[in-house]
C-alpha positions as YAML, in Angstrom:
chain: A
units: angstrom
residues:
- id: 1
  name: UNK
  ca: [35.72, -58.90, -24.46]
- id: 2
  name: UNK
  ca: [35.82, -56.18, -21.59]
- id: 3
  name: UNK
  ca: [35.14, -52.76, -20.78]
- id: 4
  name: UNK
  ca: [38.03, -51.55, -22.88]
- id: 5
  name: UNK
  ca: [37.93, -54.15, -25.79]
- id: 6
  name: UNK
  ca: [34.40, -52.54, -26.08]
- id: 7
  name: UNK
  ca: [35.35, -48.97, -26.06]
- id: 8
  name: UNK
  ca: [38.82, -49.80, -28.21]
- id: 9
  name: UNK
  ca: [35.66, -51.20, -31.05]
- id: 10
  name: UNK
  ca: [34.25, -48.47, -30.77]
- id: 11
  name: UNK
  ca: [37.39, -45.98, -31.54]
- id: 12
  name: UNK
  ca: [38.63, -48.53, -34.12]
- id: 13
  name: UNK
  ca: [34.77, -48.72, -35.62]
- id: 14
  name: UNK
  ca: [34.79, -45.11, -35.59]
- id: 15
  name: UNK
  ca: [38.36, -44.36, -37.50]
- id: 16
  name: UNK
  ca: [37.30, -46.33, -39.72]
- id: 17
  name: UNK
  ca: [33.90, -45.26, -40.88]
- id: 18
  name: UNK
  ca: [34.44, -41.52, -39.89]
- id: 19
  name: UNK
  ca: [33.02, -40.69, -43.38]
- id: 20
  name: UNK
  ca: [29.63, -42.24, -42.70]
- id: 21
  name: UNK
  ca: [29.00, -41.70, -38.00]
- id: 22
  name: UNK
  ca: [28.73, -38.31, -37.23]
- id: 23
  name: UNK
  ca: [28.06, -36.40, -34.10]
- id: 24
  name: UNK
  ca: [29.61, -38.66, -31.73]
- id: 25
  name: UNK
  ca: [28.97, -39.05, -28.01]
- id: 26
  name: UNK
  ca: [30.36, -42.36, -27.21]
- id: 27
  name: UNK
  ca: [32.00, -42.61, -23.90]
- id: 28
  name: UNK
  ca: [33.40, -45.11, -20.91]
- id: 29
  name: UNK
  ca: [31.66, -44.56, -17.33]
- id: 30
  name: UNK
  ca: [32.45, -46.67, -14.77]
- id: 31
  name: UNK
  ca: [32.04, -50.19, -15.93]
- id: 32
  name: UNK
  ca: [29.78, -49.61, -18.55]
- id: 33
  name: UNK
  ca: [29.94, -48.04, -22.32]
- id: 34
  name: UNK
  ca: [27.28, -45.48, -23.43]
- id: 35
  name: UNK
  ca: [26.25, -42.10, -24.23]
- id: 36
  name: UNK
  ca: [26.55, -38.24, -22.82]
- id: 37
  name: UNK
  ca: [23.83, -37.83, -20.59]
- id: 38
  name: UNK
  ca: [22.13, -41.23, -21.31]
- id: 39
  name: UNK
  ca: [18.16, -41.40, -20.62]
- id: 40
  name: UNK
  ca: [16.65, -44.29, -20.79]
- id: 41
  name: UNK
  ca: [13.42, -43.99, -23.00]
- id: 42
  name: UNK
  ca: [10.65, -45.95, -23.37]
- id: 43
  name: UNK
  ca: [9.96, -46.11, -27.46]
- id: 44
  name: UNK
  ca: [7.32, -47.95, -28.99]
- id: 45
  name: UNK
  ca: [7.12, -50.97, -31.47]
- id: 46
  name: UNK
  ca: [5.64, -48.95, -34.26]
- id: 47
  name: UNK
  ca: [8.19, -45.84, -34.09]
- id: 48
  name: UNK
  ca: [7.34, -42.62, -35.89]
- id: 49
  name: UNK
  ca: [9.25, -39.21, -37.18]
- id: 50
  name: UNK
  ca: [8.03, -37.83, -33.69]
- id: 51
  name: UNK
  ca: [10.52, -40.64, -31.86]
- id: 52
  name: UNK
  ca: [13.00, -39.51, -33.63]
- id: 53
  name: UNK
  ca: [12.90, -35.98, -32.80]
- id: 54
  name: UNK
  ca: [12.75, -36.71, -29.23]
- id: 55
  name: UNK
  ca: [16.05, -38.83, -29.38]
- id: 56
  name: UNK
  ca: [17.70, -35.88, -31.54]
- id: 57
  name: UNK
  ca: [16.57, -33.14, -29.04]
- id: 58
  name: UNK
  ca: [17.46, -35.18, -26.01]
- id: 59
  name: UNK
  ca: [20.75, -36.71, -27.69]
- id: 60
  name: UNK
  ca: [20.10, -40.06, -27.13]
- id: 61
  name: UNK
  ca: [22.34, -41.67, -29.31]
- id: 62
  name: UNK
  ca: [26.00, -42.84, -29.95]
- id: 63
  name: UNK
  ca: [26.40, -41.95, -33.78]
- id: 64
  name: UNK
  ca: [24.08, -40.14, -36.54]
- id: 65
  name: UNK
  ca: [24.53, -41.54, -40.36]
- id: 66
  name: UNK
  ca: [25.61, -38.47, -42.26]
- id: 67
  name: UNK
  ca: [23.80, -39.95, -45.06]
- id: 68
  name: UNK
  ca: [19.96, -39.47, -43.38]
- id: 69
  name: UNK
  ca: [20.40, -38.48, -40.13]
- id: 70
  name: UNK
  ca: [19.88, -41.90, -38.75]
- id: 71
  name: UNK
  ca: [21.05, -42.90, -34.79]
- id: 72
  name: UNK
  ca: [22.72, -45.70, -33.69]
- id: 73
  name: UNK
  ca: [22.48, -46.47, -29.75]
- id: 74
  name: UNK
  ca: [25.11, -48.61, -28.42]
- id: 75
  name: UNK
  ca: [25.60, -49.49, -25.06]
- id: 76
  name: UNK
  ca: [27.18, -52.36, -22.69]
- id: 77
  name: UNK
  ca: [27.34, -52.26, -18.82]
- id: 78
  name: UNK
  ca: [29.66, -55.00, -17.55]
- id: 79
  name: UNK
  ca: [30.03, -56.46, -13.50]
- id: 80
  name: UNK
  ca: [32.80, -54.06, -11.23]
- id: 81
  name: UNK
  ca: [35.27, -57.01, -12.81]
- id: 82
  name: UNK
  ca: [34.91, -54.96, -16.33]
- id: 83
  name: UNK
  ca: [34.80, -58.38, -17.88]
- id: 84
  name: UNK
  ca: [31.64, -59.94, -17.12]
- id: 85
  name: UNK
  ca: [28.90, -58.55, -19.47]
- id: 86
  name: UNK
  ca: [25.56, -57.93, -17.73]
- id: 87
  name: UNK
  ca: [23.53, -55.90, -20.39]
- id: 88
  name: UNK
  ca: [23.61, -54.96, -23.68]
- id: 89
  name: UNK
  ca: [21.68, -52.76, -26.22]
- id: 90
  name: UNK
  ca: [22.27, -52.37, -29.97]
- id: 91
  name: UNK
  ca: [19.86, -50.28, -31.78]
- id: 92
  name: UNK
  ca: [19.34, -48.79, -35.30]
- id: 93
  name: UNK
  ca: [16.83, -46.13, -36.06]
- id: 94
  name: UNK
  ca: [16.08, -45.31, -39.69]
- id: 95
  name: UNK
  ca: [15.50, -41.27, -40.52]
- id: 96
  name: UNK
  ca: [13.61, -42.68, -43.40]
- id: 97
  name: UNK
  ca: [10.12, -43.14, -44.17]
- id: 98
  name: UNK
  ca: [8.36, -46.52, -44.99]
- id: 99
  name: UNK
  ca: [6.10, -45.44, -47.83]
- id: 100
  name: UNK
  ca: [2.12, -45.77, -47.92]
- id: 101
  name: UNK
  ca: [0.78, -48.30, -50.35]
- id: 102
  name: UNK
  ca: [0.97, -47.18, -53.94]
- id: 103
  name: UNK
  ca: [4.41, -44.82, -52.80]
- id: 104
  name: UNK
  ca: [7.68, -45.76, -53.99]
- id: 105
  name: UNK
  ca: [10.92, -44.52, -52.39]
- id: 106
  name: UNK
  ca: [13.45, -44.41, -54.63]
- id: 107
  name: UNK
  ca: [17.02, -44.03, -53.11]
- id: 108
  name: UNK
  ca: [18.97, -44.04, -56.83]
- id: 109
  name: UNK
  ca: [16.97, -41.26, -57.37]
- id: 110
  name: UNK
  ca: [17.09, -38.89, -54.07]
- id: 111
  name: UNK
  ca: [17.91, -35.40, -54.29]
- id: 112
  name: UNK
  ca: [21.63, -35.09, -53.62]
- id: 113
  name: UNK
  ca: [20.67, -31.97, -51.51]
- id: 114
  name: UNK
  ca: [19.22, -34.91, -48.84]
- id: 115
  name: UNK
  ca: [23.05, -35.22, -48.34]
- id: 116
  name: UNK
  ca: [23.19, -33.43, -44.65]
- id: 117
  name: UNK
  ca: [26.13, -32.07, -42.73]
- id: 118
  name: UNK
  ca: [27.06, -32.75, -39.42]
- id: 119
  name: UNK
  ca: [25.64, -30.01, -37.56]
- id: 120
  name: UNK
  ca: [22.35, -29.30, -40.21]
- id: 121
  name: UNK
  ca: [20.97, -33.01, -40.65]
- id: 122
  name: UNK
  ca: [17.57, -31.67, -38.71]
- id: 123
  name: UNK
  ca: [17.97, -28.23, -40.46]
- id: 124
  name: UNK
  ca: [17.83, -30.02, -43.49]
- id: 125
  name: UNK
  ca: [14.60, -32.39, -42.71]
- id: 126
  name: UNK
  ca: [12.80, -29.29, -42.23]
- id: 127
  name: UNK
  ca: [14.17, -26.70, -44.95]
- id: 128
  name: UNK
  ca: [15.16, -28.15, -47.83]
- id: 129
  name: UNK
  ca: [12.94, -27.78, -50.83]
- id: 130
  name: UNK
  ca: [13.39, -31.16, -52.19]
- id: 131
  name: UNK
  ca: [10.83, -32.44, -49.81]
- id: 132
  name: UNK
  ca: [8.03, -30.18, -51.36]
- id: 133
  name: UNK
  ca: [7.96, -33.07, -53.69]
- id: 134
  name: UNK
  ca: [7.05, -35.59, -51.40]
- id: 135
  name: UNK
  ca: [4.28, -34.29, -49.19]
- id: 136
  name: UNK
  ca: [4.66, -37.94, -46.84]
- id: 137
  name: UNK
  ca: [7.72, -36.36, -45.45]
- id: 138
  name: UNK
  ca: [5.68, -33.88, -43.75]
- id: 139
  name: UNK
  ca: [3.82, -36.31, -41.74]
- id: 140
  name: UNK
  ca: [4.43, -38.35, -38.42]
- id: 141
  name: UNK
  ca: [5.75, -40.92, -40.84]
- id: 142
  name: UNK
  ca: [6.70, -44.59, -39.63]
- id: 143
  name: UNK
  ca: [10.50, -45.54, -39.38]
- id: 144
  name: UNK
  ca: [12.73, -48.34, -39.90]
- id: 145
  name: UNK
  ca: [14.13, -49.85, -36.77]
- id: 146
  name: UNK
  ca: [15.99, -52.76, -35.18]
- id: 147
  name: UNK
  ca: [17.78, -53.76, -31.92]
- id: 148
  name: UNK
  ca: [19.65, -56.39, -29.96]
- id: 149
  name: UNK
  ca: [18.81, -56.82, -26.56]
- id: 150
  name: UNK
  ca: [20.95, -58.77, -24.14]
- id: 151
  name: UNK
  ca: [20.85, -59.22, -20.21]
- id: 152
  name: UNK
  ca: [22.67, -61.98, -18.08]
- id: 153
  name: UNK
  ca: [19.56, -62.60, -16.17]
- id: 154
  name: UNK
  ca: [16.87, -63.09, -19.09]
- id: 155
  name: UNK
  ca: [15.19, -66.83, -18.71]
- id: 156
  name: UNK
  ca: [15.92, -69.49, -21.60]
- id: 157
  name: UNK
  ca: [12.44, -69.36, -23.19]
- id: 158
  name: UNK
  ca: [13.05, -69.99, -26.94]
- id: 159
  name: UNK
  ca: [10.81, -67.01, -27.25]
- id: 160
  name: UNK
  ca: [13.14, -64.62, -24.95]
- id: 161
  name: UNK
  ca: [16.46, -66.05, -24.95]
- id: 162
  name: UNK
  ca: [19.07, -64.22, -23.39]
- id: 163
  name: UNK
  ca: [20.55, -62.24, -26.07]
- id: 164
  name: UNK
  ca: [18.09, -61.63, -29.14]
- id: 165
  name: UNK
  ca: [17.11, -58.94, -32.04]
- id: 166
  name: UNK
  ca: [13.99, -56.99, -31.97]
- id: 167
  name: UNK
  ca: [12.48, -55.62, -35.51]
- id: 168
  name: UNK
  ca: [10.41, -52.54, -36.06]
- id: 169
  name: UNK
  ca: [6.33, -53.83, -37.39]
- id: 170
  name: UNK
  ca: [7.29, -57.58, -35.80]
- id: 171
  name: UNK
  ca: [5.96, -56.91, -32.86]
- id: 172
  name: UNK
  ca: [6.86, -59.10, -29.70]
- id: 173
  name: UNK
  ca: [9.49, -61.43, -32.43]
- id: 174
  name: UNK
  ca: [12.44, -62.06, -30.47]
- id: 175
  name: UNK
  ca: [14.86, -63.67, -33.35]
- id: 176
  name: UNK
  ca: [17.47, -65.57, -30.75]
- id: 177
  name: UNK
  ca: [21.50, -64.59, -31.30]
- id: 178
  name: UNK
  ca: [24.50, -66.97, -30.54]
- id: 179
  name: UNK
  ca: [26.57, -64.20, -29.63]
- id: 180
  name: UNK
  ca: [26.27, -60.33, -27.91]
- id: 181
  name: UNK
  ca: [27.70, -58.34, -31.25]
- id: 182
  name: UNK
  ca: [30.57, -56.07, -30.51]
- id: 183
  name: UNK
  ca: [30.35, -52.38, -31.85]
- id: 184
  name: UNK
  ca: [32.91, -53.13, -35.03]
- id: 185
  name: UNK
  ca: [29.73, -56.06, -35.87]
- id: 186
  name: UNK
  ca: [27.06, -54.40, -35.29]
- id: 187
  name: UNK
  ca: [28.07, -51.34, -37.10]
- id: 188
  name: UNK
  ca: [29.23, -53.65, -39.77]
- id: 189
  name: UNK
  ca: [26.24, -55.55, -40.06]
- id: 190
  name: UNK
  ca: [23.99, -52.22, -39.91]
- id: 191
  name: UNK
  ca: [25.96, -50.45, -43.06]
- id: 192
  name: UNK
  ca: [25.57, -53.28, -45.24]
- id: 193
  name: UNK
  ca: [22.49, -53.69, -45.37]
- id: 194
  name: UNK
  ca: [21.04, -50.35, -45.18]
- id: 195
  name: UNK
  ca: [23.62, -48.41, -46.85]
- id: 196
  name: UNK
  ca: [25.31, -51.11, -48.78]
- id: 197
  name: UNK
  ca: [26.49, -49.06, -52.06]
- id: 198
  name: UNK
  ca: [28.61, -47.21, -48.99]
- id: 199
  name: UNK
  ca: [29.41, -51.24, -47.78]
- id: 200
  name: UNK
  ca: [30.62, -51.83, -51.50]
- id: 201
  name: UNK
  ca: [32.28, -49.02, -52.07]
- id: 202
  name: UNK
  ca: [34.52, -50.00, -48.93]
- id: 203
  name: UNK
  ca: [34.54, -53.51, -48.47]
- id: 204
  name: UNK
  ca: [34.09, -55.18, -52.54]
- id: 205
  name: UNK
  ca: [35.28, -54.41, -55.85]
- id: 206
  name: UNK
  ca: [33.33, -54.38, -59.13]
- id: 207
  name: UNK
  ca: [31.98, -57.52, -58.94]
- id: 208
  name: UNK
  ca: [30.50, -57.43, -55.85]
- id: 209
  name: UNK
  ca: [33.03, -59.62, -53.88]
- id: 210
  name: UNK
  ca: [35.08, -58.95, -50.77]
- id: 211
  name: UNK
  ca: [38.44, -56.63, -51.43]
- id: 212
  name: UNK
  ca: [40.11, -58.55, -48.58]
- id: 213
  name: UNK
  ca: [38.78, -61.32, -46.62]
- id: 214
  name: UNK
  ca: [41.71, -61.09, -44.01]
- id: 215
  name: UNK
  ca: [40.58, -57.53, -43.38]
- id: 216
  name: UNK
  ca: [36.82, -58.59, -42.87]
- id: 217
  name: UNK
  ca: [37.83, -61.26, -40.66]
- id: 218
  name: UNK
  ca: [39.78, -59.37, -38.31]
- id: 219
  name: UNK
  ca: [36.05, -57.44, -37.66]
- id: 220
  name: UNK
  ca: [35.05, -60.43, -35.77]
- id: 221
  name: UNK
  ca: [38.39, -60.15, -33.17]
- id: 222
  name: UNK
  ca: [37.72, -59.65, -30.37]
- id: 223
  name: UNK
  ca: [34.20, -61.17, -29.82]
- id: 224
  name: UNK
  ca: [32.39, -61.95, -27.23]
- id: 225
  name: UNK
  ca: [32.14, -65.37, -26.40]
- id: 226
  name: UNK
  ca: [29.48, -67.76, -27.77]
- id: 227
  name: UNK
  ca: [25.96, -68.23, -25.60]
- id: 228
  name: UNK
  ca: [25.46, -71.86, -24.32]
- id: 229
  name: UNK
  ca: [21.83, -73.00, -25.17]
- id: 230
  name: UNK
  ca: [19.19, -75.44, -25.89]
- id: 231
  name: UNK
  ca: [17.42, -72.62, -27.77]
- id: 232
  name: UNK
  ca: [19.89, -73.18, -31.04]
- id: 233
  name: UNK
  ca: [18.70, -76.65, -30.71]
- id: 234
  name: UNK
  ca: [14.90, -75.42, -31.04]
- id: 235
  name: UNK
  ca: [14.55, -72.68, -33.47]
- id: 236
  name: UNK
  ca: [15.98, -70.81, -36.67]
- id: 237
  name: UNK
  ca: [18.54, -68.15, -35.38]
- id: 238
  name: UNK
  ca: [21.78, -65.92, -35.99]
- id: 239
  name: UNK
  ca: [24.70, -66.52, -36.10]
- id: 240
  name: UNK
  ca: [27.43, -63.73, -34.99]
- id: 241
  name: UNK
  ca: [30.61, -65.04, -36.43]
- id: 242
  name: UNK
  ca: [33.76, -65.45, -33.37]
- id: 243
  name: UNK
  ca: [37.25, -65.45, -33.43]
...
């Protein structure tokens, strides 16, 4: 993949989950895919409400998840070639809290009035009466978080490898990946498995099973190409599936 396989993922991931990403600020600059007025930030391994905030007030994101207010970050920055990838970033962060012992979130049972709107989804965390039932919301609560991390110049450690996926409470666990995951993937992978009654509803029928396999396939084209390592060799990983 290049520079504009990327960004042609993105559009392509975008058309066709346009019910679900809001806000977007996706864009091409230079040689590199990204966000309007992209900061880096440093955020922690135990990330709270607070985080959150600051990447909704600074705009740090590519998409927001209409269903919770939720960002995804996505970014690639390739060599002047456009084809050779340097760096890569892939990042989830959940708007929703991890409960305290003894608390139970129950998503079959939210309030449909959690549902937010494109422009409200912070108006909503802070107005909406349904949260007077659940006083945890009004705390610093701790999120939900993941991210793939990839740079061309990262050693072959087993315990850094070159492209690998970073999990909110783990810590410094690097889980290795064979593969840098284009946007269609990663979005992909993110939606089914925290949103997946939106994932069935568009990808399986009643019984649970894929709708079209062809169609599901055709996610994985183009890919970037497979990592060569010892690491695989070593140590459980993932795979990211290549066409």
């Amino acid at each position: 993949m290049n520079v504009s396989d990327v960004m042609s993922s993105l559009v392509a991931t975008y058309s066709e989950w346009s019910d679900i990403l809001v806000n977007t600020q996706y864009i091409r600059e230079n040689n590199s895919i990204t966000w309007l007025n992209h900061t880096p930030l440093i955020l922690p391994h135990i990330m709270h409400k607070n985080d959150l905030d600051l990447l909704e007030m600074k705009k740090q994101y590519t998409f927001q998840i209409i269903e919770d207010g939720s960002f995804i970050q996505i970014f690639y920055k390739f060599e002047k070639d456009n084809s050779t990838l340097i760096e890569a970033r892939l990042a989830y962060y959940g708007n929703t809290p991890i409960p305290r012992s003894g608390e139970k979130w129950d998503q079959e049972g939210e309030d449909p009035e959690l549902t937010f709107t494109h422009d409200t989804i912070m108006d909503s965390l802070i107005d909406s009466d349904s949260f007077s039932q659940n006083s945890f919301y009004y705390e610093d609560f701790i999120v939900p978080w993941l991210r793939i991390d990839f740079s061309n110049e990262e050693t072959e450690s087993p315990l850094h490898h070159s492209c690998h996926m970073h999990i909110g409470l783990f810590g410094d666990a690097r889980i290795p990946l064979t593969v840098v995951p284009s946007p269609r993937q990663f979005i992909e992978f993110i939606i089914a498995h925290f949103y997946p009654r939106e994932y069935h509803s568009m990808r399986l029928d009643q019984d649970g099973k894929p709708k079209n396999k062809g169609q599901l396939r055709k996610i994985n084209n183009p890919s970037f190409q497979k990592i060569i390592s010892d690491n695989y060799e070593f140590l459980p990983h993932l795979n990211i599936p290549t066409q």
